[in-house]
PAKE-785552 format. One record per atom (N, C-alpha, C, CB): x, y, z; residue in one letter. Coordinates in steps of 0.05 Angstrom, whole numbers, padded with zeros to 5 digits, always signed. Glycine has a CB too. Layout:
N
XYZA;...
end
This chain:
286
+00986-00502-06814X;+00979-00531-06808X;+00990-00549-06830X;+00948-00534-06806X;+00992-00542-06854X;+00991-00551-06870X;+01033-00561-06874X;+00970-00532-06888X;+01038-00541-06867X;+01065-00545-06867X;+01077-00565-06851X;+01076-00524-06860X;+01061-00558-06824X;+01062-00580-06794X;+01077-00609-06810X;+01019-00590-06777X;+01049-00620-06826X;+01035-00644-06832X;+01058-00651-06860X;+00995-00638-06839X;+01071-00634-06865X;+01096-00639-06887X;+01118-00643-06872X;+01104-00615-06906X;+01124-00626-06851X;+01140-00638-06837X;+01149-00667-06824X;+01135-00627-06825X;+01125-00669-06804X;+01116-00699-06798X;+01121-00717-06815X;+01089-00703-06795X;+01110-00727-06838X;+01104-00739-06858X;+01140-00738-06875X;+01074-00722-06871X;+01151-00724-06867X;+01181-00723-06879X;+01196-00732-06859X;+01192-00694-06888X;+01196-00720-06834X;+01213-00736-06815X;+01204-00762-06808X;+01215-00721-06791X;+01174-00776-06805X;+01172-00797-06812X;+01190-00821-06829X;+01155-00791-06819X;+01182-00803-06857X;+01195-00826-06875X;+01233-00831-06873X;+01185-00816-06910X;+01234-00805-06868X;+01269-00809-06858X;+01283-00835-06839X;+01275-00781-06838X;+01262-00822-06809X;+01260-00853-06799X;+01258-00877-06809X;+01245-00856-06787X;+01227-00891-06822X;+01228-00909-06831X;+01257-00912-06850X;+01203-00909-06841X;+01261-00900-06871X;+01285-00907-06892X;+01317-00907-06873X;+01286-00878-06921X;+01320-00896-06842X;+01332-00904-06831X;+01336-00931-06818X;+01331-00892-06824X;+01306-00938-06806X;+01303-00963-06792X;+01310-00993-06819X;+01266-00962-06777X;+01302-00987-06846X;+01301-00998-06858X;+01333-01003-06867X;+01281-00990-06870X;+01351-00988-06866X;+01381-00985-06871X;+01388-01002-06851X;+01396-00956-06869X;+01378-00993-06823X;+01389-01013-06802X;+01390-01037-06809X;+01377-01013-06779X;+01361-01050-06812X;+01363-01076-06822X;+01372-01094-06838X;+01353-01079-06825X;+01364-01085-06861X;+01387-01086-06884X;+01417-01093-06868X;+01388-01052-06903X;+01434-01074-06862X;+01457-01073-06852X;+01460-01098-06835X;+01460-01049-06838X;+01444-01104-06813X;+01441-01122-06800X;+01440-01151-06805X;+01426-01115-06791X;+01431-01155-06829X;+01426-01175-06846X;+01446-01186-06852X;+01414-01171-06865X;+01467-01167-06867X;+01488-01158-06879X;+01519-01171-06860X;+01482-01121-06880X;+01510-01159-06836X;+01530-01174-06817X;+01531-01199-06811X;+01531-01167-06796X;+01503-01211-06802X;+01497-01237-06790X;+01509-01256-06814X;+01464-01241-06783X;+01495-01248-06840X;+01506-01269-06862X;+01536-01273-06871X;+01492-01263-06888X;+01552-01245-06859X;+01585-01243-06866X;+01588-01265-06836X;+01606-01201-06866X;+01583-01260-06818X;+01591-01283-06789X;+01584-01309-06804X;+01567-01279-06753X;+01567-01314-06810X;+01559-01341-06816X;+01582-01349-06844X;+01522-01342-06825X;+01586-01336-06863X;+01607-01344-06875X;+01637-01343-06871X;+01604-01337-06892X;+01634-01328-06852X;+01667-01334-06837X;+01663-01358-06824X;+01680-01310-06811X;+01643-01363-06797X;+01647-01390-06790X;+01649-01414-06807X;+01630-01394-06775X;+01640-01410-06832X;+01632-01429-06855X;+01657-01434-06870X;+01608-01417-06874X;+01678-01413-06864X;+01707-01413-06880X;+01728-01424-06857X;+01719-01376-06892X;+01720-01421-06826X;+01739-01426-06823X;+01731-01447-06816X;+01753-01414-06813X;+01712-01464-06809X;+01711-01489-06805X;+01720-01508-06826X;+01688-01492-06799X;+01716-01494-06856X;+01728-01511-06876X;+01757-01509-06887X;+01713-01507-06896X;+01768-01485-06872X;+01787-01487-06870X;+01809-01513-06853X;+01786-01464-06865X;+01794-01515-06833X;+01799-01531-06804X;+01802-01560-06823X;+01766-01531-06773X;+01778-01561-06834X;+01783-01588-06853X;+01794-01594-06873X;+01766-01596-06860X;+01802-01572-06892X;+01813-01575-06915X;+01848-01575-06902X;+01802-01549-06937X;+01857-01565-06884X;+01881-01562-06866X;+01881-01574-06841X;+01885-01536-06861X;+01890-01594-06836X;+01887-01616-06812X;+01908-01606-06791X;+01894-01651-06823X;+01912-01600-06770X;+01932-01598-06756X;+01959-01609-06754X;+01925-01601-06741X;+01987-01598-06752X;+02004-01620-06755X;+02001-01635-06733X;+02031-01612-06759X;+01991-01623-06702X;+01989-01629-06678X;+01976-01670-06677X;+01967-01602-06665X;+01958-01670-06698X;+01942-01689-06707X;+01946-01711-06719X;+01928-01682-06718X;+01975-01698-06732X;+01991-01726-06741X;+02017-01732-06739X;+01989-01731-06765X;+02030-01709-06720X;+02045-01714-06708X;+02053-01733-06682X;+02046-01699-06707X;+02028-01727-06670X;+02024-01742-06637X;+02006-01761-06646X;+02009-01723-06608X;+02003-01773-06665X;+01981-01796-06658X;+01991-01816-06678X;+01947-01789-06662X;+01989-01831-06650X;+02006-01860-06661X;+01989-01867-06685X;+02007-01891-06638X;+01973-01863-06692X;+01958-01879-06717X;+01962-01859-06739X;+01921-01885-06712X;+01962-01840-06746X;+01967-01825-06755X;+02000-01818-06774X;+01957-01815-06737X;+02020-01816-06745X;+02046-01808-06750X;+02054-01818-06777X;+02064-01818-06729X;+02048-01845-06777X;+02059-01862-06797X;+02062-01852-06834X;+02040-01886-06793X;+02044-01825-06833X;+02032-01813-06859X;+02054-01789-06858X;+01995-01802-06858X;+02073-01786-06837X;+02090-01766-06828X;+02116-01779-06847X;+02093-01765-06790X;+02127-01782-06857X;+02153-01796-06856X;+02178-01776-06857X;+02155-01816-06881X;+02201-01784-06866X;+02220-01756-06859X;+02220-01744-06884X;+02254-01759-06847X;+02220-01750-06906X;+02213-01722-06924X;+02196-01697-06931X;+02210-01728-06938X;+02162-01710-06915X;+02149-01692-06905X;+02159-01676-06889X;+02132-01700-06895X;+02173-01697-06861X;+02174-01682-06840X;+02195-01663-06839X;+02175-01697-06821X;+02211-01657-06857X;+02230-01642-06874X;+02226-01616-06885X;+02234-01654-06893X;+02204-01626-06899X;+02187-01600-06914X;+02170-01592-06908X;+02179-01600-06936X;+02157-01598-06879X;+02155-01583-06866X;+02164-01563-06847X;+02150-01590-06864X;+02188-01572-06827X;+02204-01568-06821X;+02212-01539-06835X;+02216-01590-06821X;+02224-01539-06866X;+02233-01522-06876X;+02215-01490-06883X;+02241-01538-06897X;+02185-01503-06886X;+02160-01489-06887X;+02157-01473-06867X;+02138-01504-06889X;+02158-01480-06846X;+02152-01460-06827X;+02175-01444-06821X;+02143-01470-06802X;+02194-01455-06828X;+02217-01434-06817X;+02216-01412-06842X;+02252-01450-06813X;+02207-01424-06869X;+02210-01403-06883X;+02186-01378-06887X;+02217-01413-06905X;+02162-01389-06874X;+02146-01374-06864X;+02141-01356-06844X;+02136-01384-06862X;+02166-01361-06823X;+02167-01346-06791X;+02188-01323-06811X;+02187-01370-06754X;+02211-01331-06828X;+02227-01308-06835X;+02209-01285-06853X;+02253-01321-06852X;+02186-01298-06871X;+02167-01273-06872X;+02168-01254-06860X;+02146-01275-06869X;+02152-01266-06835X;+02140-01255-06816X;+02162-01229-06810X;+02134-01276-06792X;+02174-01240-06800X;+02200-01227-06786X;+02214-01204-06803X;+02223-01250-06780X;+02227-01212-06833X;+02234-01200-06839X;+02224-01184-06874X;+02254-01211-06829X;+02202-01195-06890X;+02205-01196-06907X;+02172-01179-06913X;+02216-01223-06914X;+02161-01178-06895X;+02132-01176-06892X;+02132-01144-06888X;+02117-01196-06866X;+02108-01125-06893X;+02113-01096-06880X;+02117-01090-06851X;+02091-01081-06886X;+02103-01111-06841X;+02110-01097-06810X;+02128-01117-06804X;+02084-01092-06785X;+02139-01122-06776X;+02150-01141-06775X;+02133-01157-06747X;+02180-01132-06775X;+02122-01181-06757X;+02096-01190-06738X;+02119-01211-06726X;+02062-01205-06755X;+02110-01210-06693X;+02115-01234-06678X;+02101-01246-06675X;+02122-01235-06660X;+02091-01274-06671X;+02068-01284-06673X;+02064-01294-06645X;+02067-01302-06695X;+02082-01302-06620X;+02086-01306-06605X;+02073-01335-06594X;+02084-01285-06599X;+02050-01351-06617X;+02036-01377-06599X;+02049-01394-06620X;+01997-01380-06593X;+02074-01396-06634X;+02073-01417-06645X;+02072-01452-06635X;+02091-01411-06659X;+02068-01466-06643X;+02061-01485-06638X;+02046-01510-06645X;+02057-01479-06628X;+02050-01537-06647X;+02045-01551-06664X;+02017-01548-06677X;+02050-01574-06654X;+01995-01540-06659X;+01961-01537-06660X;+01964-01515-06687X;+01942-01522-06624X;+01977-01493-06686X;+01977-01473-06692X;+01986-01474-06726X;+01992-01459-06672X;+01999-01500-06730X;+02001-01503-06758X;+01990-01517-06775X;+02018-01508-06762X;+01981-01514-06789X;+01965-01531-06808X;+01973-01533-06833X;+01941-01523-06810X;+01965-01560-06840X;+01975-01584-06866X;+01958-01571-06904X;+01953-01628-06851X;+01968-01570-06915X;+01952-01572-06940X;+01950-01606-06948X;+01969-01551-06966X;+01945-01604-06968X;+01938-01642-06981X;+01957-01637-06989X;+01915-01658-07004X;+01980-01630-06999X;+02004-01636-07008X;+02038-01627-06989X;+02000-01622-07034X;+02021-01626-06952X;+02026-01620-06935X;+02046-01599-06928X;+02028-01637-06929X;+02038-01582-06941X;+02053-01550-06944X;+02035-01547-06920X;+02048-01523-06976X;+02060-01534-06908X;+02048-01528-06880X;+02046-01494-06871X;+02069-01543-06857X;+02020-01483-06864X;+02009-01464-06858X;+02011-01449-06833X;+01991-01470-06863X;+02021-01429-06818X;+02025-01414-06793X;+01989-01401-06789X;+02055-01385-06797X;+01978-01417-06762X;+01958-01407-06769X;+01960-01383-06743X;+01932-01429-06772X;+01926-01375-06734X;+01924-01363-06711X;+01938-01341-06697X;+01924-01378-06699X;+01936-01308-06705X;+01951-01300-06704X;+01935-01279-06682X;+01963-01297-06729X;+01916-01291-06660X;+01911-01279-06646X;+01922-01263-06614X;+01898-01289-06650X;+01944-01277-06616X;+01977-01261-06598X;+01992-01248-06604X;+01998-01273-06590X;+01994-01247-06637X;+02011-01243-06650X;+02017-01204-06645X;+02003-01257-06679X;+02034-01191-06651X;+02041-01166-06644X;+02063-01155-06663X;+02049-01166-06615X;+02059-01126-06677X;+02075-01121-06702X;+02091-01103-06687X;+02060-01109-06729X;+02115-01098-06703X;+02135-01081-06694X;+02140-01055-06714X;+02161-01100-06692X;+02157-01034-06702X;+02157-01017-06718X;+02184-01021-06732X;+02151-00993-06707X;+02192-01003-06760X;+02220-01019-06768X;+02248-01013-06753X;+02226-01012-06800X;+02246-01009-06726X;+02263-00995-06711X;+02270-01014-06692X;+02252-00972-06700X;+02236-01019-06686X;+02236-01037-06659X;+02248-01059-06665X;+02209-01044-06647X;+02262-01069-06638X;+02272-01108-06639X;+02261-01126-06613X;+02315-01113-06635X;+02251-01110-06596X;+02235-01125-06566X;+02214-01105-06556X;+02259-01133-06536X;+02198-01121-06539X;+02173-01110-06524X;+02177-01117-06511X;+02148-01110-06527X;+02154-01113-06482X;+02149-01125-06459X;+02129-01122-06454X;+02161-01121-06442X;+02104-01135-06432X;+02083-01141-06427X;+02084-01151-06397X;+02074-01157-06447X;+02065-01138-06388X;+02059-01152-06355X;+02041-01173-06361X;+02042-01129-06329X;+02021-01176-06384X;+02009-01193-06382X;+02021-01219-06399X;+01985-01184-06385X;+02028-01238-06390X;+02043-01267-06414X;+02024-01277-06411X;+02072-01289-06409X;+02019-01282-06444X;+02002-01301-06459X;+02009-01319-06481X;+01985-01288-06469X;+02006-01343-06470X;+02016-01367-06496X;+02020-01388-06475X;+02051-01359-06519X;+02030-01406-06495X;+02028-01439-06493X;+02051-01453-06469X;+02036-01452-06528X;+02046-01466-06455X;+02068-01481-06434X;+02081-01505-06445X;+02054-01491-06408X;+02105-01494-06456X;+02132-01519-06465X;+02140-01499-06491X;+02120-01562-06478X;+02123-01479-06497X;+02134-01468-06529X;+02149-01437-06520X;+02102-01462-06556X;+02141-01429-06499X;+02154-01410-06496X;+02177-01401-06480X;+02142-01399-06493X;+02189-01374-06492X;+02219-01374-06487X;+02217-01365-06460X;+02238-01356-06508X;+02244-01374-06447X;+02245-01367-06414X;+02243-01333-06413X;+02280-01380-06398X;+02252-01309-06429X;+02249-01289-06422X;+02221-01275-06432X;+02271-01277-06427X;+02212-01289-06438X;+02180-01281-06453X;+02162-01297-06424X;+02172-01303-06497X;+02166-01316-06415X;+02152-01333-06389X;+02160-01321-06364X;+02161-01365-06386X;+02186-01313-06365X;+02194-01296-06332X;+02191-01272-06333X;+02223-01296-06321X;+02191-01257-06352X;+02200-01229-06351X;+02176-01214-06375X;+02238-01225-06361X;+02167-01225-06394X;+02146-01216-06411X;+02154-01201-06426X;+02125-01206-06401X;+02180-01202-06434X;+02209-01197-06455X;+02195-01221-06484X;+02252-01213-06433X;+02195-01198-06505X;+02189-01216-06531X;+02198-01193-06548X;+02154-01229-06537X;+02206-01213-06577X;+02222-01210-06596X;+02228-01231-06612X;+02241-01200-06589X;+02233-01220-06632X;+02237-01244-06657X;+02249-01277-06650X;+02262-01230-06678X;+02264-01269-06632X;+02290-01296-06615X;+02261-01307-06597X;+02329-01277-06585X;+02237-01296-06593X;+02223-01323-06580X;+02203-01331-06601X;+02206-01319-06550X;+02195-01319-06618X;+02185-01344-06643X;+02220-01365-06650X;+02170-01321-06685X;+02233-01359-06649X;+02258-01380-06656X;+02250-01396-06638X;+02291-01371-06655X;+02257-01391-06607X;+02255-01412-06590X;+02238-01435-06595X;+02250-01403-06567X;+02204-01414-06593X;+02180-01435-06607X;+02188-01450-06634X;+02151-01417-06615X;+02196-01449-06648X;+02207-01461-06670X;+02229-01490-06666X;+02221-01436-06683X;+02245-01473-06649X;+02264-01500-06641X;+02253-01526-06628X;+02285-01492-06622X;+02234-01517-06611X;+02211-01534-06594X;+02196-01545-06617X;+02189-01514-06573X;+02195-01535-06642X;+02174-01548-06654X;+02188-01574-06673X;+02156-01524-06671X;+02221-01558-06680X;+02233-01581-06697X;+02239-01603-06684X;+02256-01574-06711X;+02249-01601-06651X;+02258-01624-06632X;+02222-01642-06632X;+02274-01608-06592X;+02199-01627-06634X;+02179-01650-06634X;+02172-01663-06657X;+02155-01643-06625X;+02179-01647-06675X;+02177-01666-06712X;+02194-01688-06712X;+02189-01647-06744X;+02220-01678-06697X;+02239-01700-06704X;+02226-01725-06686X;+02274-01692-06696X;+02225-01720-06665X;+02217-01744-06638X;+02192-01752-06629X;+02227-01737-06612X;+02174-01739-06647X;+02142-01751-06645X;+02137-01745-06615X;+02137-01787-06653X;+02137-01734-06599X;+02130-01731-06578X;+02136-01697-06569X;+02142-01754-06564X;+02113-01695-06550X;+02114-01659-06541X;+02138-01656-06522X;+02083-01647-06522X;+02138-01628-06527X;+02156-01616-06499X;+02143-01625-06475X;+02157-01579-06496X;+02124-01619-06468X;+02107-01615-06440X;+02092-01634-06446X;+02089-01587-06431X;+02099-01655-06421X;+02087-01681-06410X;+02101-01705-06411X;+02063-01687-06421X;+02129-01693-06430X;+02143-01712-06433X;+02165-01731-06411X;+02153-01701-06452X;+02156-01755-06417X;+02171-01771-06401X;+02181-01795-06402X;+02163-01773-06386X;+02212-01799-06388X;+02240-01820-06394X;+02239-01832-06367X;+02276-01804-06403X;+02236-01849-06367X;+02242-01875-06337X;+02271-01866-06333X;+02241-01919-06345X;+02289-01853-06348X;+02311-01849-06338X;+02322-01825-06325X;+02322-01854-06353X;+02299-01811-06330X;+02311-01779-06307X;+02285-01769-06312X;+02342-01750-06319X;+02281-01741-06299X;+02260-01725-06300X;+02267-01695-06316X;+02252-01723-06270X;+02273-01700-06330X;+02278-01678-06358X;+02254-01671-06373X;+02297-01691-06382X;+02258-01647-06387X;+02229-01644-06407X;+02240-01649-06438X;+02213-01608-06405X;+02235-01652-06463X;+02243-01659-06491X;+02270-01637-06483X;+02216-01651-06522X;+02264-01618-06484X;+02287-01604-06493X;+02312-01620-06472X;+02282-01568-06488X;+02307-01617-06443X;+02331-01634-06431X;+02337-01654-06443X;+02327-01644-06406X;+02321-01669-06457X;+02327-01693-06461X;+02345-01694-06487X;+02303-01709-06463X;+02333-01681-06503X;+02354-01676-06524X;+02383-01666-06529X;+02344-01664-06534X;+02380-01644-06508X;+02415-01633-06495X;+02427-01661-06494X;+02418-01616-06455X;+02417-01669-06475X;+02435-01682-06464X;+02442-01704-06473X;+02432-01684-06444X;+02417-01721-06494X;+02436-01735-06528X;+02450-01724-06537X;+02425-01738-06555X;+02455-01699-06541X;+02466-01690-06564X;+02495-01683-06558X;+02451-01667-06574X;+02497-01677-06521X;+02532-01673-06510X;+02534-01703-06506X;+02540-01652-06476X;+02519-01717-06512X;+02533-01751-06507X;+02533-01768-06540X;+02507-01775-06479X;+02527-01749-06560X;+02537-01758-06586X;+02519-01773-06589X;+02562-01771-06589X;+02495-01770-06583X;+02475-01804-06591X;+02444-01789-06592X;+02476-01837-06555X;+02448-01763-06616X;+02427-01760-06619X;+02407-01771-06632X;+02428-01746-06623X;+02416-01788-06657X;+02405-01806-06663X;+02382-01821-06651X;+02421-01815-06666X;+02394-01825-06624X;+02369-01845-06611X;+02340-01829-06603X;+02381-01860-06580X;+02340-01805-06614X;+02317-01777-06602X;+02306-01786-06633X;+02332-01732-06595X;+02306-01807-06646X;+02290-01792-06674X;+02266-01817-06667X;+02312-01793-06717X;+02247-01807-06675X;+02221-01826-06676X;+02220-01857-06690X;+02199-01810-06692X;+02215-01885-06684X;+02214-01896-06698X;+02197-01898-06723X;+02215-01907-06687X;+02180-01874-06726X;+02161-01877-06743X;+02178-01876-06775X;+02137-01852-06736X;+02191-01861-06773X;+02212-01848-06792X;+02239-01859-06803X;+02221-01826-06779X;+02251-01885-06781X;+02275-01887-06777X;+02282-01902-06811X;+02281-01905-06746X;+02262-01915-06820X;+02260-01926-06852X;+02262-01903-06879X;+02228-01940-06855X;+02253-01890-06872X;+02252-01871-06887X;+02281-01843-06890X;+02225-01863-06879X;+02288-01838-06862X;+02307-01811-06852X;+02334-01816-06871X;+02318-01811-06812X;+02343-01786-06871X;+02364-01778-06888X;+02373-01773-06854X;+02360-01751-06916X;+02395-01800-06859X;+02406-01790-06824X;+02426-01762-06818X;+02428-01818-06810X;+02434-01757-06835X;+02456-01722-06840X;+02429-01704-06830X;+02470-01708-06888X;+02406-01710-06850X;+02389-01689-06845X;+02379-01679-06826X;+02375-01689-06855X;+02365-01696-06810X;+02361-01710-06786X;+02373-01694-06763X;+02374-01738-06786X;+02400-01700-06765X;+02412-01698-06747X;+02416-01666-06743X;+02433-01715-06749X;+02424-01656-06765X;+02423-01632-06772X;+02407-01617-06766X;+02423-01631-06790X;+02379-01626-06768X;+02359-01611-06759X;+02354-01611-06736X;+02340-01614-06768X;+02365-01632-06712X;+02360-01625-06687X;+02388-01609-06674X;+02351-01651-06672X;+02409-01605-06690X;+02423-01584-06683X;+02416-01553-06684X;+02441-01588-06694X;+02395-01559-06699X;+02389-01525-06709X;+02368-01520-06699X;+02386-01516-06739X;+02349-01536-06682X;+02333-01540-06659X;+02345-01528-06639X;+02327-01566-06653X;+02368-01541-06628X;+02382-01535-06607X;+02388-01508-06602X;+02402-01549-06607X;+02403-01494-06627X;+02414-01475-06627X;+02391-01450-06624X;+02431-01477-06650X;+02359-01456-06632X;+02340-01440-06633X;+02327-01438-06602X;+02322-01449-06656X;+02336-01458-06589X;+02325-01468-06566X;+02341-01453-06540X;+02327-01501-06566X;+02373-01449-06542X;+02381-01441-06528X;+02375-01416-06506X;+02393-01442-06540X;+02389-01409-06482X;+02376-01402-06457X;+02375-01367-06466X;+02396-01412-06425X;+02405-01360-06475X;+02393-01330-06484X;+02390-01325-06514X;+02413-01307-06474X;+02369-01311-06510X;+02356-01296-06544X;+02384-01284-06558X;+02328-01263-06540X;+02406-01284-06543X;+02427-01272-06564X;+02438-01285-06576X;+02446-01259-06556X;+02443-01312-06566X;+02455-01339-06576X;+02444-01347-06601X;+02451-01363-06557X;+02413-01353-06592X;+02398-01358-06615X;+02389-01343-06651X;+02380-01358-06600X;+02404-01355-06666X;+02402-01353-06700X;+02383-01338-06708X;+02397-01377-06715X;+02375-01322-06722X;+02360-01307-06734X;+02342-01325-06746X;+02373-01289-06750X;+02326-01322-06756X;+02294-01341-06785X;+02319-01341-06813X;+02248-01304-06801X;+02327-01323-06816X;+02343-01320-06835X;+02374-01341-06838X;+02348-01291-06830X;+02375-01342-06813X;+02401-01363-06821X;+02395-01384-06810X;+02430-01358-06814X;+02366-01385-06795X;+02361-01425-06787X;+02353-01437-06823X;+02319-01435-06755X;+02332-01405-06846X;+02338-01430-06863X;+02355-01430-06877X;+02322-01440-06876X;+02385-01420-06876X;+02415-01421-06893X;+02422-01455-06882X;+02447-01390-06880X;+02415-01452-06844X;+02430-01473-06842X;+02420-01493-06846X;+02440-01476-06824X;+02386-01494-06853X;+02371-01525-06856X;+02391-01528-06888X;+02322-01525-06860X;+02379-01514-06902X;+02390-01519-06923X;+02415-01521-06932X;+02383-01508-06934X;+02433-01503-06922X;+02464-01510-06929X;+02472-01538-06908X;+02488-01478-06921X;+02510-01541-06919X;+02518-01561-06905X;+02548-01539-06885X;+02527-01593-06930X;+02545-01527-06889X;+02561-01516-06869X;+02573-01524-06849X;+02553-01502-06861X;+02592-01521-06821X;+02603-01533-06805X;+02578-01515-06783X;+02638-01530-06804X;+02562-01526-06766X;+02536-01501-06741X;+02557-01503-06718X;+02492-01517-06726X;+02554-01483-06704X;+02573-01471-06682X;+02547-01502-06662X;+02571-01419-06673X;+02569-01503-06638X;+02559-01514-06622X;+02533-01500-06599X;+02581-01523-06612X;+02511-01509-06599X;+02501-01491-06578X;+02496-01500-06553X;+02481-01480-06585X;+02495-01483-06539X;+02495-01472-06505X;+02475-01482-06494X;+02491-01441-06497X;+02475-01490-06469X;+02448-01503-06453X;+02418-01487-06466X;+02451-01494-06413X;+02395-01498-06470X;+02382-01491-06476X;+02362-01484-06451X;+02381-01503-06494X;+02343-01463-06455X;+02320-01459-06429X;+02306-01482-06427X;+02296-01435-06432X;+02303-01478-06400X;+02280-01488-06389X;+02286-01530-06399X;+02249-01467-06407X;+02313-01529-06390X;+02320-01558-06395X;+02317-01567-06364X;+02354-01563-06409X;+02319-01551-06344X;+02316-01563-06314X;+02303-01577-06314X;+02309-01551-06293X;+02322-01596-06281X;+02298-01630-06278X;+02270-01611-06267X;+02313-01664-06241X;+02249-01633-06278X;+02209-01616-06268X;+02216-01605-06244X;+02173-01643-06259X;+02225-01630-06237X;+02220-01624-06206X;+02235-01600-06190X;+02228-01650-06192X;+02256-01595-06198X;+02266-01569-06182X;+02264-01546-06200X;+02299-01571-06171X;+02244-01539-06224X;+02245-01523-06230X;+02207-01509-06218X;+02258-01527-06258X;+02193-01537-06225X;+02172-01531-06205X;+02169-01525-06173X;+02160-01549-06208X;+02191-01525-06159X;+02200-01519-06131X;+02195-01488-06140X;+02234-01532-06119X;+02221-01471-06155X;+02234-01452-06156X;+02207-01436-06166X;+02260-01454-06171X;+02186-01444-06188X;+02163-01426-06196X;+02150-01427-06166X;+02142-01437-06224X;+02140-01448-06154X;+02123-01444-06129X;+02129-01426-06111X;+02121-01466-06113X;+02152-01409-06108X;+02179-01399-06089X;+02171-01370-06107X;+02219-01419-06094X;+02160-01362-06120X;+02155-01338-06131X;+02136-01320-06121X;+02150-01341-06152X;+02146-01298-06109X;+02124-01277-06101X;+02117-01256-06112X;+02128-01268-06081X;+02086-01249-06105X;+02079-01231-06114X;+02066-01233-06151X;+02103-01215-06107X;+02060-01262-06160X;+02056-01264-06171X;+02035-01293-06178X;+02075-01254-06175X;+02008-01287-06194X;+01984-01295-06201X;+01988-01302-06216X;+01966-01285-06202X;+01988-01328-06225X;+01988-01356-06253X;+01959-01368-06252X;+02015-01388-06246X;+01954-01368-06275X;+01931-01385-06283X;+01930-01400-06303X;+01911-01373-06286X;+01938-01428-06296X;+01950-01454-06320X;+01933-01473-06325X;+01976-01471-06311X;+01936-01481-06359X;+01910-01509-06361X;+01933-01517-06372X;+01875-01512-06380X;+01918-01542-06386X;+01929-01558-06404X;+01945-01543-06429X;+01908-01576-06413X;+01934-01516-06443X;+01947-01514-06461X;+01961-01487-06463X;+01933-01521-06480X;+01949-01469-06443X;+01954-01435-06444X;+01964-01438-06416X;+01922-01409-06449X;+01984-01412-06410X;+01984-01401-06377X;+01986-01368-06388X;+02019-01416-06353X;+01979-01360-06374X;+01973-01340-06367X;+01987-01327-06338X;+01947-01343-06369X;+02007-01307-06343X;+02021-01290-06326X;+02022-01267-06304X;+02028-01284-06336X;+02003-01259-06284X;+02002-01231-06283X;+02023-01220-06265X;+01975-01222-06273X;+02042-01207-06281X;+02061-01191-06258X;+02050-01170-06242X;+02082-01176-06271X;+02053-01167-06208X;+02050-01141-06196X;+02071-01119-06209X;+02056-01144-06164X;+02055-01087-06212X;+02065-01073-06232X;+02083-01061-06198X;+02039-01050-06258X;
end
């Protein structure tokens, strides 16, 4: 009996000093959640979106072109990390204006790396039935085919320098004079010599017009229709920074007028889209 009652009395307390670990532990978690939400919300604030002062007319004005320069240069020299300099080699695949964020001395930050996908040191592309990311930033073989690789963070990139330069987004954008999206619109300054007129007035006081211009060539060239065309992270920033002679580039994706390219997606079978304002979402039949 007596043993019984040692028993009991031991496996008892085991329990309790288990239940008591649980809690503890439990404690332990809730207060790490609460200081993550507590970091990244102050993160959110201490780092303002470029999205925030890029697109807003009240705002832009704090943009001028030397920022918008060094920024410009920031992220590209941050995507070549990524890509090449980092242990794995991460695609990040949502870049995009939201996605970057400002310091106070507007060093600009690659945030959100919840698409993002590492490679092995072998690998150079993937594929996915399911496409996930942003509508106007992504590359035509990553949106049709669910083909990704280093050449569609470029694309997203090129999308991002043609909106620094011209204060205005890819998607929604619109000219009383045709039905183009930024990127059409920009081609087709740029084969009529008058890119110039693509740069924002917010800036036009301030711009290093070489630079400028420069940088929406190397937009272009990141933007183009195939990923083979398009420059490595590594030599968009030789070419921000050098003065070199840049090869001319090639129609870029997804420059079609809206209107007949939205015909040609409706005309697609066998295949389930689910689009808002800022994500679409892909499902190919396997």
């Amino acid at each position: 009996m007596r043993i019984i009652v040692i028993s009991v009395v031991t496996t008892g307390m085991l329990l309790i000093g288990l239940v008591m670990v649980l809690i503890l532990w439990k404690k332990k978690q809730k207060k790490g959640s609460i200081l993550k939400r507590s970091a990244d919300n102050s993160c959110k604030k201490e780092y303002p979106e470029l999205q925030l002062f890029d697109f807003d007319r009240t705002q832009s004005t704090l943009l001028d072109w030397p920022k918008r320069y060094h920024i410009i240069n920031g992220i590209a020299r941050g995507l070549l990390y990524l890509h090449q300099d980092s242990r794995l080699r991460i695609i990040h695949r949502d870049l995009k204006a939201s996605n970057i964020l400002l310091d106070n001395n507007m060093n600009p930050k690659i945030s959100d790396f919840g698409l993002a996908r590492s490679f092995g040191e072998n690998q150079t592309e993937d594929n996915t039935n399911r496409v996930v990311g942003t509508y106007g930033y992504m590359s035509p073989e990553y949106a049709i085919d669910g083909l990704y690789s280093i050449k569609s963070d470029v694309f997203s990139f090129g999308v991002l320098v043609i909106e620094i330069v011209s204060g205005s987004r890819n998607r929604g954008f619109y000219h009383p004079d045709h039905n183009l999206n930024l990127l059409g619109h920009a081609w087709g300054l740029f084969t009529e010599g008058r890119s110039c007129e693509l740069i924002t007035e917010t800036i036009e006081e301030s711009c290093n017009l070489p630079e400028v211009l420069r940088s929406i060539h190397v937009g272009l060239l990141c933007v183009q229709c195939h990923p083979n065309d398009r420059p490595s992270m590594l030599s968009v920033v030789l070419m921000l920074c050098g003065e070199a002679k840049l090869p001319q580039p090639k129609q870029p994706g997804f420059f079609t007028d809206r209107a007949l390219l939205e015909a040609s997606s409706s005309s697609r079978k066998n295949t389930s889209c689910s689009v808002n304002d800022s994500m679409i979402t892909i499902l190919e039949a396997r």
